[in-house]
C-alpha positions in Angstrom: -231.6 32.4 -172.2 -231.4 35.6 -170.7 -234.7 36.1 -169.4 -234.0 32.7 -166.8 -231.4 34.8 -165.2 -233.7 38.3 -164.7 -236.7 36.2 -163.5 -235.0 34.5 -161.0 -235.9 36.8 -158.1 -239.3 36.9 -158.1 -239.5 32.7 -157.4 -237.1 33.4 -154.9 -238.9 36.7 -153.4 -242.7 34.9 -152.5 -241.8 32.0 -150.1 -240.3 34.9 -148.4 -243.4 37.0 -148.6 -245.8 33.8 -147.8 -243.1 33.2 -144.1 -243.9 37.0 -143.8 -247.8 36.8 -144.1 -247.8 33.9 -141.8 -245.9 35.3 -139.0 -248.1 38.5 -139.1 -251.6 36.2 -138.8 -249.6 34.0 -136.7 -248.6 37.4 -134.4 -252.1 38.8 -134.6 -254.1 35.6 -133.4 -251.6 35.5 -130.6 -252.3 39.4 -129.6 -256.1 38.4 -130.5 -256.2 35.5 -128.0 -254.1 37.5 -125.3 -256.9 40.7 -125.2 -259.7 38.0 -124.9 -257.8 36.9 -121.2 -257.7 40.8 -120.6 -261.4 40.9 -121.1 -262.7 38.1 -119.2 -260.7 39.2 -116.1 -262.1 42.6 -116.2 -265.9 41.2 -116.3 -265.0 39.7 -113.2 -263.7 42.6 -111.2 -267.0 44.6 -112.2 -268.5 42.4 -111.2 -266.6 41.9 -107.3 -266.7 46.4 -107.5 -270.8 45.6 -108.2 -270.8 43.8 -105.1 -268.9 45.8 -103.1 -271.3 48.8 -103.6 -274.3 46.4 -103.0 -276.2 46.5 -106.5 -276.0 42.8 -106.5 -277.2 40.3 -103.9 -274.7 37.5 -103.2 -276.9 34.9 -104.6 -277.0 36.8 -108.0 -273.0 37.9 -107.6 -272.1 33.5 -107.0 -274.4 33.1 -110.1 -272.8 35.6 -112.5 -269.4 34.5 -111.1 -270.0 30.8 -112.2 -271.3 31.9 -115.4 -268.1 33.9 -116.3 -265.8 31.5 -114.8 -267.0 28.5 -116.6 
């Protein structure tokens, strides 16, 4: 019947919309994940500029430096 032939399209169109959906949360958990590295890396070098300008003793600056590193 006719309406097999117009209907067609939208059973083909939603796999491609469910590959497209995927690939964006796929793309953001990947940008997600990368910031977190970004993050951790500039705890640490406050903490070495914290240091450097003698807020911290070196007993607390090896402490906090375990704790972020770990």
């Amino acid at each position: 019947m006719w309406w097999h032939d117009y209907w067609t399209m939208p059973w083909t169109f939603w796999p491609l919309v469910m590959i497209f959906m995927m690939v964006m949360c796929m793309g953001m958990m990947f940008l997600m994940h990368r910031s977190h590295g970004d993050r951790s890396k500039r705890t640490i070098d406050l903490l070495n500029e914290s240091f450097s300008r003698g807020e911290i003793t070196e007993t607390q600056y090896r402490n906090l430096k375990q704790i972020l590193e770990s």
